[in-house]
C-alpha positions as CSV (number, residue, x, y, z in Angstrom):
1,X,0.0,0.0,0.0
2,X,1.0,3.6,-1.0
3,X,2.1,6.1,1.6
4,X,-0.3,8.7,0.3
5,X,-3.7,7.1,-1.4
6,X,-5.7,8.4,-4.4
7,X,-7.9,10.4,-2.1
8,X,-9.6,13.7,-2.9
9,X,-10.2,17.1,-1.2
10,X,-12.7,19.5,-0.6
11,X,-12.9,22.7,1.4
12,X,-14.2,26.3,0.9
13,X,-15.3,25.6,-2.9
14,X,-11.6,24.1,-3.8
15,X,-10.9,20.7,-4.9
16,X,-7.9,18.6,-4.9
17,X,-8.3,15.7,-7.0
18,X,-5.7,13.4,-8.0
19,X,-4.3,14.3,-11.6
20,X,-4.8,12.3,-14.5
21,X,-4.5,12.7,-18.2
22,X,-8.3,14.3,-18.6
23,X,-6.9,17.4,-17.0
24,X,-4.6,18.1,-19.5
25,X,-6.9,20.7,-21.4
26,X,-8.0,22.5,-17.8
27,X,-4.1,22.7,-17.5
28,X,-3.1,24.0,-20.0
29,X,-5.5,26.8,-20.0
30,X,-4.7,27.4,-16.4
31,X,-0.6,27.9,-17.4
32,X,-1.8,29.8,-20.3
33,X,-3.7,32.4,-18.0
34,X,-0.8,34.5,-17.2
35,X,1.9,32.4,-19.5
36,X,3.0,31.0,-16.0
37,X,5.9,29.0,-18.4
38,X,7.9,32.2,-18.9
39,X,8.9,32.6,-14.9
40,X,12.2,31.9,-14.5
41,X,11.9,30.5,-11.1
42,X,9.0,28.2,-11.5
43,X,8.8,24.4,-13.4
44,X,5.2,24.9,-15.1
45,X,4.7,23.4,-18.4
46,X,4.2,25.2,-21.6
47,X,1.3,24.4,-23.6
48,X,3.0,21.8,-25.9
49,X,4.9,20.1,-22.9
50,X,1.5,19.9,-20.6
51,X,1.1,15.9,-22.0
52,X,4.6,15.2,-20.8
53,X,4.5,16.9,-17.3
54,X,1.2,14.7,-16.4
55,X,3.0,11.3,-17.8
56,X,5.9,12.2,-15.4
57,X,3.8,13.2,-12.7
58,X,2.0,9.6,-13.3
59,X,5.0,8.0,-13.6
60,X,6.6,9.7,-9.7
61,X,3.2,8.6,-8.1
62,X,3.7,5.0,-9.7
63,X,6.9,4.9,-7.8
64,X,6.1,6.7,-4.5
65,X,8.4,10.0,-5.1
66,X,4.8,12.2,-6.0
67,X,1.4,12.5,-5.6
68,X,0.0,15.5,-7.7
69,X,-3.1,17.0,-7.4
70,X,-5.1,19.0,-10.1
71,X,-7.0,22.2,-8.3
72,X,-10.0,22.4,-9.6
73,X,-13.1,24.9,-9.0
74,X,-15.9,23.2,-7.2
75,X,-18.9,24.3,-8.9
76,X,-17.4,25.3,-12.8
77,X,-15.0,22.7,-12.8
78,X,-12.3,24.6,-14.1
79,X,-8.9,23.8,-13.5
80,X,-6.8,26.3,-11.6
81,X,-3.8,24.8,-11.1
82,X,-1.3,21.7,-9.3
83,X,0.3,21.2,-6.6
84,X,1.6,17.7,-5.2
85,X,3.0,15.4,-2.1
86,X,6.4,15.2,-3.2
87,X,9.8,13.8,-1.6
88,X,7.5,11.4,0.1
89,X,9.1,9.5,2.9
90,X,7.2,6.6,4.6
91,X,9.7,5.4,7.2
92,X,10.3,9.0,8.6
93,X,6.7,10.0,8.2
94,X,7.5,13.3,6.1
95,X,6.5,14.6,2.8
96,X,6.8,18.0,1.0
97,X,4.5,20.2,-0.3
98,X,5.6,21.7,-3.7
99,X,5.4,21.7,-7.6
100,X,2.6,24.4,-7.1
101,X,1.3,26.8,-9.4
102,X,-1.8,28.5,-10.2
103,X,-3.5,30.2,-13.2
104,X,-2.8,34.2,-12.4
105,X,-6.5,35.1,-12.6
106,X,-6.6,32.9,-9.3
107,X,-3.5,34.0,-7.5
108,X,-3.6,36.2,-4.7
109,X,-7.2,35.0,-3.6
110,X,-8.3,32.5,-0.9
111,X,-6.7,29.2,-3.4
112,X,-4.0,29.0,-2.2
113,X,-4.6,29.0,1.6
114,X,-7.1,26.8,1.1
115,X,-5.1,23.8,-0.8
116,X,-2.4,24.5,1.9
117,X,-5.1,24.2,4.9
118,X,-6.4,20.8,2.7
119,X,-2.9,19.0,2.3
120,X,-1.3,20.0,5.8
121,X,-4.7,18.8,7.6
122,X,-4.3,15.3,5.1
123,X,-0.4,15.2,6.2
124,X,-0.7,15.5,9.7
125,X,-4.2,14.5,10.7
126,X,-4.6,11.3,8.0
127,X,-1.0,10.2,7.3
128,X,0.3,10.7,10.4
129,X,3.5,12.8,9.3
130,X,5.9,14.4,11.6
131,X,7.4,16.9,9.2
132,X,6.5,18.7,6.2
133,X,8.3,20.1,4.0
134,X,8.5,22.9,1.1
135,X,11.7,23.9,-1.3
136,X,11.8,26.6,-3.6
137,X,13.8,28.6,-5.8
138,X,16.7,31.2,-3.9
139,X,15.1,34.0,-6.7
140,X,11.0,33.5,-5.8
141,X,10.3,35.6,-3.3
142,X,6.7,35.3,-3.5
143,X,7.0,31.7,-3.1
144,X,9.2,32.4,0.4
145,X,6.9,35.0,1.6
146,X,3.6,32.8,0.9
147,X,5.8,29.9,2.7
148,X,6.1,31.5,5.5
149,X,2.9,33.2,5.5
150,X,1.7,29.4,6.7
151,X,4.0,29.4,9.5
152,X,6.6,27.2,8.2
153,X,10.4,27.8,9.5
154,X,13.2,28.2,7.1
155,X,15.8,25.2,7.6
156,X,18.4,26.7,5.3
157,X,19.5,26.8,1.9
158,X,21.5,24.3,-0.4
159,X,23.8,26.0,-2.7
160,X,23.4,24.4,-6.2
161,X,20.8,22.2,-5.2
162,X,19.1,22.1,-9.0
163,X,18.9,23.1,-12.4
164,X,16.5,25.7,-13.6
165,X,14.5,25.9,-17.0
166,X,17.2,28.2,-18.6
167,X,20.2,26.2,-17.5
168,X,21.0,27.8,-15.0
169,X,21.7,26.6,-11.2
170,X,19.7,27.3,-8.6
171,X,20.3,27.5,-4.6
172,X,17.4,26.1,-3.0
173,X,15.6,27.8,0.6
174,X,14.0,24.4,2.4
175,X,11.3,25.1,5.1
176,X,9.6,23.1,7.3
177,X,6.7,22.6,9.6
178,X,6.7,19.9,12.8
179,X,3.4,18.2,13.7
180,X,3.7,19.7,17.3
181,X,3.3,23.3,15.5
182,X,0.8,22.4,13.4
183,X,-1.9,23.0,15.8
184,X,-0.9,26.7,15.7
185,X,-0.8,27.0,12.5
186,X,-4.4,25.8,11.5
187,X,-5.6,27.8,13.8
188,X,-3.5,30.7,11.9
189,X,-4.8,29.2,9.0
190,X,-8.4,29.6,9.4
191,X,-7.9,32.8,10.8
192,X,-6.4,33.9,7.4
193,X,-9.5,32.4,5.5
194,X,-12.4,33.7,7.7
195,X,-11.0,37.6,8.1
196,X,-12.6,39.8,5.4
197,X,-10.9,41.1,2.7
């Protein structure tokens, strides 16, 4: 049995449902709002490549590395982005939360909190973890800031940790978040959700 089962999500009008080849038009439409491809500091697929980045996605969860999730809109059905499981441990009980992006007409709204809320209450309260996890790009700032936003601690970062889409090498900031916080941070969570904006 899998670490993390097909399972899927629902809160606040969000859904996380495991991705599969029928989302590949809902997508590609979502990288296209915004042309999300042309960041430098981000891994989404262009248009052509969208086919590809599901197969390998497929392909991670076969073996245990990855589970992604398509986001999709509750009542249109539209898909607004991905995000996954990733770096999944069994034996030390951890995961991370990452490969992450949403269509631009959707960022900066409640999505993103929400899918966080969904897949840190599944981590801890379902699978048990002990640690999560999140990596990301030295360069994205708004990813750091929304990362710790959540109330996740910055571990460090590894110097020439990866490659990015132009060839270049990144350093990589790695965060974390213990189950003992975690408590807090829902709490922080829903508090972010339920203020008015």
């Amino acid at each position: 049995m899998a670490f993390v089962e097909p399972v899927t999500l629902a809160l606040r009008g969000v859904q996380l449902v495991p991705l599969g080849l029928e989302h590949e038009a809902g997508l590609r439409a979502a990288a296209a709002d915004g042309a999300l491809w042309k960041l430098r500091v981000t891994g989404v697929p262009t248009p052509d490549e969208t086919p590809a980045y599901i197969e390998t996605a497929l392909k991670m969860r076969a073996e245990g590395s990855r589970f992604a999730f398509a986001v999709v809109e509750e009542l249109s059905g539209r898909v607004l982005g991905c995000t996954s499981y990733h770096d999944i441990l069994p034996a030390v009980k951890r995961v991370e939360i990452g490969y992450t992006w949403y269509a631009k007409s959707v960022q900066r709204t409640h999505v993103n909190t929400t899918c966080k809320l969904m897949l840190l209450t599944h981590a801890f309260d379902a699978l048990g973890c002990h640690v999560v996890g999140w990596r990301t790009d030295n360069f994205n700032f708004a990813s750091q800031a929304a990362i710790e936003r959540l109330g996740a601690k910055k571990d460090g970062v590894i110097r020439g940790q990866a490659l990015r889409r132009d060839g270049t090498i990144r350093d990589t900031v790695m965060y974390s978040l213990r189950s003992g916080e975690w408590p807090e941070v829902r709490a922080h969570l829903h508090y972010l959700l339920d203020k008015p904006h």
